[in-house]
N, C-alpha and C positions, 0 to 999 in steps of 0.2 A: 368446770375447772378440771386440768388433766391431771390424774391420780401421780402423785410422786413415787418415781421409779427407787430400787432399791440404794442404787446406786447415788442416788439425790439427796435420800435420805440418809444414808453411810460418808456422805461427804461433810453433811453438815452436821451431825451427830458429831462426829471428829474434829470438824473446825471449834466447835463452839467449847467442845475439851481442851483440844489444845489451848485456846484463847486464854486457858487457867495456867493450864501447862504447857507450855510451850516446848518443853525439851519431851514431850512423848514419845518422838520417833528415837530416842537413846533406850539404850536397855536402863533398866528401872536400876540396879546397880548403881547407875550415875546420876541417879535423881536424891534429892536432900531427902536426909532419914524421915522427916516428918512430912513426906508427900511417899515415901514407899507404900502401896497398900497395906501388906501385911504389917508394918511400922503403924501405918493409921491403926488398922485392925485391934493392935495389944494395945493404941493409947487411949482409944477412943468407944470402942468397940465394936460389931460390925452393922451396925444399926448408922453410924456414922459413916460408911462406905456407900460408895454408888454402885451399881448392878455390876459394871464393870470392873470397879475393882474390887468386889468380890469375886466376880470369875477369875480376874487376874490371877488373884490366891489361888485358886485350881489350876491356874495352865501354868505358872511357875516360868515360865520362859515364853517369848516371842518368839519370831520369828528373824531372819536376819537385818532387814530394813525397819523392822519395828516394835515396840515393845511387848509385854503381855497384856497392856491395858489397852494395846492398839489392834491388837487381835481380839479381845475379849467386843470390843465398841461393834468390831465389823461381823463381828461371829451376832452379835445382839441386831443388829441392823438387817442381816441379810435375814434372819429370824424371826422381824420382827419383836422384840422384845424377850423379854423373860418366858413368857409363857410359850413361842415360840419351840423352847429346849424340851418342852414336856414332851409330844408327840416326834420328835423325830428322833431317825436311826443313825447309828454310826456310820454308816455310809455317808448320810447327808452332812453331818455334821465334819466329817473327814473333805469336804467340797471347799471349805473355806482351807485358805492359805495359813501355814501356821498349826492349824489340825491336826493331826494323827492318830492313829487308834488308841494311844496309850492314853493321849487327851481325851479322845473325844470317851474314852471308857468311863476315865476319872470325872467327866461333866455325864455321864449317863446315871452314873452310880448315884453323884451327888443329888441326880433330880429322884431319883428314885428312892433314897430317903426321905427329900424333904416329902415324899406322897405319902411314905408308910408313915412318918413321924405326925400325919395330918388327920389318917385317919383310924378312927377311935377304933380300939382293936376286938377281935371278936375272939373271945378264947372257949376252946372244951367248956360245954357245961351250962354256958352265959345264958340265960333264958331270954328270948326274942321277946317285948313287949308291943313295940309299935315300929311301924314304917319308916321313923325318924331314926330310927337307934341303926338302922341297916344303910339308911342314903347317908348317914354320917360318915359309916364305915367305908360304903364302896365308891362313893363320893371322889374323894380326891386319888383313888389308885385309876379309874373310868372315864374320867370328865376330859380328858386329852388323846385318848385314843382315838385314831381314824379308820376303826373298824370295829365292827360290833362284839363283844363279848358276853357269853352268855354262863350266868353260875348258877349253883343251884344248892342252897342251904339245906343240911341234912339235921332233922330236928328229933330229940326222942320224945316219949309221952308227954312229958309236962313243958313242953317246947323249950328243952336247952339243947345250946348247939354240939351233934355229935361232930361235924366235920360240916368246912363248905368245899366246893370244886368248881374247876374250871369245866362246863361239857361242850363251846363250842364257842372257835374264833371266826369270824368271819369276815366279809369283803366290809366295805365300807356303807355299803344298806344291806347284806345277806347274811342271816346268819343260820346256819343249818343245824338243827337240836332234833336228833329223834329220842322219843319217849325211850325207848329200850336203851339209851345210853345213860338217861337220868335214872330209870328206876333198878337197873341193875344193880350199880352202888349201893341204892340206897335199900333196898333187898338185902347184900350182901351185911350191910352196918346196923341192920335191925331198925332204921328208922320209921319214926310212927306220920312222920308229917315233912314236905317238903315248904320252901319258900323259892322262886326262883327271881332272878338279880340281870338285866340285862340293859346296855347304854345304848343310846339312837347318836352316834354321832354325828347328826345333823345340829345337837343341843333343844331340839325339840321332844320333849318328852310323849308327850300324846301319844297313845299304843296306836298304832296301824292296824289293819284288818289282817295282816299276818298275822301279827301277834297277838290278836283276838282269837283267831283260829288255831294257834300254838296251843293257845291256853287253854286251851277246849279240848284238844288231845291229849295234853298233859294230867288235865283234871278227871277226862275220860280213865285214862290208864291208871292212875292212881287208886280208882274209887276201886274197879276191875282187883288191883292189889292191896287196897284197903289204908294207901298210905294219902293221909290226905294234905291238899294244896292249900298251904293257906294263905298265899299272897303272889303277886309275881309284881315287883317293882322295875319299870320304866325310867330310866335314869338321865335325864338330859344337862344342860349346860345350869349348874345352880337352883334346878327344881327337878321335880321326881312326879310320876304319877304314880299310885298303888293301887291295883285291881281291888285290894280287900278293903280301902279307905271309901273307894270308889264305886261299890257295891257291884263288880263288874265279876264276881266270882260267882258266876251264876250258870246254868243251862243253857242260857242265853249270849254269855259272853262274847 
């Protein structure tokens, strides 16, 4: 069967709205109070809104042939969905009709609370106990990017967090980390122990032979400056793999 085009999809997505609402293509102004979004919003709460018209509530106005629920539908449609808005740039989101920077800012910002409101925060001090407590954290700020980022938690003696960093962004399979850019910081901030943090945005967590061979340099240099690695977690789509769970923190790694 031949995959539905976006356009196929954005048509009937919209028909089947309007078929509720029919006066969509009017500015929301001219829609009965108790069908305005933000009216649903205060009566109901936004738990009773559709995706779109809570975006609507973010873009406050349409465009001039259509409303902001008619832009919100096609901006989800050419996106694919909600999750769609996670990975992409203002540029692309400025592609749809209706868009602007000012908008597409105010849906950028918005996605990127709901990430930090998701993930459990890491503050000065916190002591690292297990694998689960760090893919909690970097879980939903990682799972949508379409390039690799690689972090590197800076731990003191009884493994509480002094500081994490970003050491390197890369293409969408490459990410380039040399040891001297990790252990320098961590030289500099007297840490006694690293952890390192990095996503396969393929969603496949499984460490590559790269990153087998990363670890092995990193561990190498550590030991050489005495600060030791105690994990490097692999981050994929809703699963994680950990070198230190995995017994892979070894000479052999």
């Amino acid at each position: 069967m031949a995959a539905y085009s976006a356009r196929h999809v954005r048509n009937n997505f919209r028909g089947s709205y309007n078929m509720k609402y029919p006066q969509s293509k009017k500015g929301i102004q001219s829609w009965p109070e108790n069908e305005r979004p933000r009216e649903l919003l205060l009566s109901k709460g936004p738990h009773g809104l559709s995706d779109a018209q809570l975006l609507a509530i973010l873009l406050r106005i349409g465009r001039p042939d259509s409303s902001a629920v008619d832009v919100a539908m096609d901006l989800l449609a050419r996106l694919e969905g909600l999750r769609g808005l996670a990975n992409r740039s203002l540029q692309e989101l400025c592609v749809v009709p209706g868009i602007g920077p000012a908008k597409a800012a105010q849906i950028l910002a918005a996605v990127e609370l709901g990430k930090r409101a998701l993930a459990i925060p890491l503050t000065a001090g916190l002591r690292i106990r297990q694998s689960q407590d760090i893919f909690q954290h970097y879980y939903p700020l990682l799972r949508d990017l379409r390039h690799e980022v690689f972090k590197a938690l800076l731990l003191d003696a009884k493994h509480g967090l002094i500081r994490d960093m970003t050491v390197s962004e890369g293409s969408l399979t490459v990410s380039i980390v040399h040891p001297r850019e990790v252990f320098n910081l961590a030289v500099r901030e007297s840490a006694a122990a690293v952890i390192f943090v990095h996503n396969h945005p393929s969603g496949d967590p499984h460490p590559s032979e790269e990153d087998h061979a990363l670890t092995r340099r990193l561990m190498a240099a550590g030991e050489i400056l005495g600060i030791r690695v105690l994990d490097h977690l692999v981050i994929g789509d809703g699963r994680y793999v950990s070198f230190a769970d995995e017994g892979f923190l070894t000479s052999e790694t």
